[in-house]
Every structure is written in C-alpha cells, then in structure tokens.
C-alpha positions as CSV (number, residue, x, y, z in Angstrom):
1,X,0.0,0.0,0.0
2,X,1.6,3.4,-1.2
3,X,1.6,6.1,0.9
4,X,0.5,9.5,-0.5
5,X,0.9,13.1,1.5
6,X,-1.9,15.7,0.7
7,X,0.2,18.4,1.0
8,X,-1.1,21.5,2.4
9,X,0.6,24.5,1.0
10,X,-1.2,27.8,2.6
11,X,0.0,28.9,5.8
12,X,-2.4,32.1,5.7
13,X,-4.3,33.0,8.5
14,X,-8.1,31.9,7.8
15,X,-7.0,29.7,4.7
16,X,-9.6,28.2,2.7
17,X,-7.1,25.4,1.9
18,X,-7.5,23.1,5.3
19,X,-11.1,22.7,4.9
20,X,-9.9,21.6,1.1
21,X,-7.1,19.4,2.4
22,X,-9.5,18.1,4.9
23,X,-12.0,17.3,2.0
24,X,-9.6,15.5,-0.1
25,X,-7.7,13.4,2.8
26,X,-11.4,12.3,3.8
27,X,-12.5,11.5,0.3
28,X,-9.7,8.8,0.0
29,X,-10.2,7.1,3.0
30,X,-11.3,3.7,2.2
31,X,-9.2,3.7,-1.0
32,X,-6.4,1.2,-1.6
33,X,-3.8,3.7,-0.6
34,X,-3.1,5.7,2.5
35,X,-3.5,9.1,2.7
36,X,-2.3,11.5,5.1
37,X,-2.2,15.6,5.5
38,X,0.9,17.3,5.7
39,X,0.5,20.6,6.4
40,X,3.2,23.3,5.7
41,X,1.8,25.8,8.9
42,X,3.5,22.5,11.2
43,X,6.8,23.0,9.4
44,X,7.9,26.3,9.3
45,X,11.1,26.7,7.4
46,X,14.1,29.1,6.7
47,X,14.0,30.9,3.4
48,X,16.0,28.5,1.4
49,X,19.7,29.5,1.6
50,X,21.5,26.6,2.3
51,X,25.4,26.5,0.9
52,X,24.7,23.1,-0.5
53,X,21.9,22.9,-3.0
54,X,19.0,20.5,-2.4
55,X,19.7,18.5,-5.2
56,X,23.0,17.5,-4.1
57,X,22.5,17.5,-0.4
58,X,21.9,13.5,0.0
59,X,18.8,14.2,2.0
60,X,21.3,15.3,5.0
61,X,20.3,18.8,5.8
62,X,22.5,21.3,8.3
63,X,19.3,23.0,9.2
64,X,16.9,21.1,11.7
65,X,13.7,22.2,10.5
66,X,14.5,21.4,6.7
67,X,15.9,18.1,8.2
68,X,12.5,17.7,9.6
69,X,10.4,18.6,6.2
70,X,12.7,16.3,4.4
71,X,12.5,13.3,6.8
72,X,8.5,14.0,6.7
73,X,8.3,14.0,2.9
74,X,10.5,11.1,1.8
75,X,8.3,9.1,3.9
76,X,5.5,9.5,1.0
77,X,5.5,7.3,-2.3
78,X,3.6,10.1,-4.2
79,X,1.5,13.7,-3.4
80,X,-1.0,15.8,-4.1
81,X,-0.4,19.1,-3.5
82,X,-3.4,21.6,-2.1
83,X,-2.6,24.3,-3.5
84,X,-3.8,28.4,-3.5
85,X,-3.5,30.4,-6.3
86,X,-1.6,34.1,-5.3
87,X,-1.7,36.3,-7.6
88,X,-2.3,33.9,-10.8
89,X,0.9,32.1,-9.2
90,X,2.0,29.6,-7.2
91,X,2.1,31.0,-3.1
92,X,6.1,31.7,-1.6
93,X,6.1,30.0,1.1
94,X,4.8,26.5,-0.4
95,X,7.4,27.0,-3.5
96,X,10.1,27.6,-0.9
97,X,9.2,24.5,0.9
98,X,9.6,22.5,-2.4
99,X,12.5,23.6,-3.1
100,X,14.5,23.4,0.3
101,X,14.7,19.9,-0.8
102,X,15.6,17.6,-3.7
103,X,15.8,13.9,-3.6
104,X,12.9,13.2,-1.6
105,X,10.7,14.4,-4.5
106,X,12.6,12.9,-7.3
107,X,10.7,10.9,-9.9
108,X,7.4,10.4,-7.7
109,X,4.3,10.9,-9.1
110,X,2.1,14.1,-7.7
111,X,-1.0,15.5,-8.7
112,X,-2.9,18.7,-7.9
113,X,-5.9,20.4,-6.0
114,X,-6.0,24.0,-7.0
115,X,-8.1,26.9,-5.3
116,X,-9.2,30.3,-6.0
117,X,-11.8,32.6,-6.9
118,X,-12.4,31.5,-10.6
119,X,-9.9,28.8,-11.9
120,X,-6.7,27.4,-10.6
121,X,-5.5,26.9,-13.9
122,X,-2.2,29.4,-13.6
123,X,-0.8,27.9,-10.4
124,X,-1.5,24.4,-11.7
125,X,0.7,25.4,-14.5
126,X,3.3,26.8,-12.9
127,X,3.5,23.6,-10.4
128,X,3.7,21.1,-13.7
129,X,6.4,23.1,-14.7
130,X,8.7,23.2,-11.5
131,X,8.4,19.4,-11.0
132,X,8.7,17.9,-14.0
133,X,11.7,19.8,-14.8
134,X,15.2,18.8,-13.1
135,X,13.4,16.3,-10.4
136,X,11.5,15.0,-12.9
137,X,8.0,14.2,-10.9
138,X,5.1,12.3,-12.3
139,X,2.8,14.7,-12.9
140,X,-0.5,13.2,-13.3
141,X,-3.0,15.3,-16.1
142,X,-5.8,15.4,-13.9
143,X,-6.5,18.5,-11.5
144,X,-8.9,19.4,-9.6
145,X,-10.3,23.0,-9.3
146,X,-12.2,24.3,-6.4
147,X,-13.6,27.8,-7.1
148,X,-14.1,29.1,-3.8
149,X,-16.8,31.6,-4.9
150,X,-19.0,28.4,-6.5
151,X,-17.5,25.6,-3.5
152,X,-18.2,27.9,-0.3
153,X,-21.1,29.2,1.3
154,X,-21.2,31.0,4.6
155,X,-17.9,30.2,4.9
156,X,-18.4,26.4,4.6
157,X,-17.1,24.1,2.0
158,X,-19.6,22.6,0.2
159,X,-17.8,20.8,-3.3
160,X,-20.1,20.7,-6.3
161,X,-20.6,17.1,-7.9
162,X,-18.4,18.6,-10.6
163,X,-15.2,19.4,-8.1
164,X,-15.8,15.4,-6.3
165,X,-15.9,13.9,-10.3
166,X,-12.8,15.9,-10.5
167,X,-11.4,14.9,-7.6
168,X,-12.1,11.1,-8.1
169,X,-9.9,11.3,-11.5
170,X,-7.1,13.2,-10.0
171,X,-7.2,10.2,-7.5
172,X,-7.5,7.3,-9.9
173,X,-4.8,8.7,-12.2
174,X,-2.6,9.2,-9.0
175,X,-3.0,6.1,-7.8
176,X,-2.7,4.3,-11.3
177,X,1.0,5.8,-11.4
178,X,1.7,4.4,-8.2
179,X,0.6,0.8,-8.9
C-alpha cells in the first residue's frame, strides 16, 4: 500500500485550503492507498539559503527544521499538492518548501488540488512546470479546481458534484501511477 501526503501549501491565517485538504484526505479514505495531510503551517522553514543545494544534499540537511520537512516528505510514495492560487501564481512560502529539498521528490508521481476565486489553472501550471523539470516528478493530467466563490457558502465548503468527479480522477490517475 503506497503512501500519498496531501500536502497543504497555505499557511495564511483563515485559509480556505485546510477545509480543502481536509475534504480530499477524507475523500480517499477507504481507498487502496493511505493518505495523510501534511500541512506546511506545522513546518515552518528558513528561506532556502542553504550553501549546498538541495539537489546535491543527500537528504542530510545542516538545518533542523528542513531536516525535519525532508524526513517527513520522503516518507511519502507520491503527493498531491493543495494548492492556492496568489496572484495567478504559485504561493512563496509552499514554493520555498519545495525547493529546500531535492531527492525526496525525485521521480514520484504528484498530482494537484487548486483553489481560487475563478480557476486554478495558472498555479497548476506553474507547479507542472517546476516538478517535472530537473526532479523529474510524475505529474498526473488530472487537476482538480475548487472555485471558492462556487465551492463555499457561509464560509463552509460545500464541493459541487463537478469538483468530487474531478477529484475522483485526479485520485484514480494518481494512484494508477503508483501501482
């Protein structure tokens, strides 16, 4: 049985994103895989300025916290990534948090749960493009994208059937990748 982190990248105060997180962990319960939330607010990290680069840092980390993030992450087979969409991009702190590392995300396969007022499609972008590249992850085609304007009311997530068909194929594609 793979294990897949939902990867919570907000650490805004009165984010949208845990109730989504929350959603997509409880969704796959039951499933042949086991799912677990990882949320960036428990792992606050540095600004990425370490003197050896991720990519060549064996997984053996001089700061404690990024030791931490790394040891948590390479414990996963594959991710999704719960994503917000700042300014039609991908949100600093979570992109910092991807790269302080290297190895633990080589070659696995990920896939994506975008939010925003509107479409997710920019940020989803811009993720497919920083981990296919050097590290080379498995991105899978599906997405899902939760408008919030459409997905919340009085402040409550309520998905659409569209957003849970959406989800179940970003699931089944994920999980096809990881046997």
């Amino acid at each position: 049985m793979a294990k897949i982190a939902v990867v919570l990248g907000s650490i805004r105060k009165g984010r949208a994103g845990k109730a989504v997180a929350d959603w997509v962990v409880d969704q796959a319960q039951g499933r042949d895989h086991d799912y677990a939330l990882v949320d960036l607010l428990d792992h606050p990290l540095p600004l990425m300025d370490a003197e050896v680069v991720p990519a060549a840092a064996e997984k053996a980390y001089a700061d404690s916290a990024v030791q931490r993030w790394s040891d948590t992450i390479d414990a996963f087979d594959g991710y999704i990534f719960v994503t917000p969409e700042y300014n039609s991009n991908v949100p600093g702190p979570f992109k910092n948090a991807f790269d302080c590392l290297g190895q633990e995300w080589a070659g696995k396969p990920i896939a994506f749960v975008g939010y925003s007022f509107g479409n997710s499609r920019r940020v989803l972008e811009s993720w497919r493009m920083s981990v296919t590249g050097s590290l080379k992850m498995q991105a899978v085609d599906a997405a899902t994208d939760v408008d919030l304007a459409a997905n919340f009311a009085d402040a409550a997530f309520t998905p659409t059937s569209a957003v849970l068909t959406q989800l179940q194929a970003t699931l089944e594609e994920l999980e096809a990748k990881l046997g």
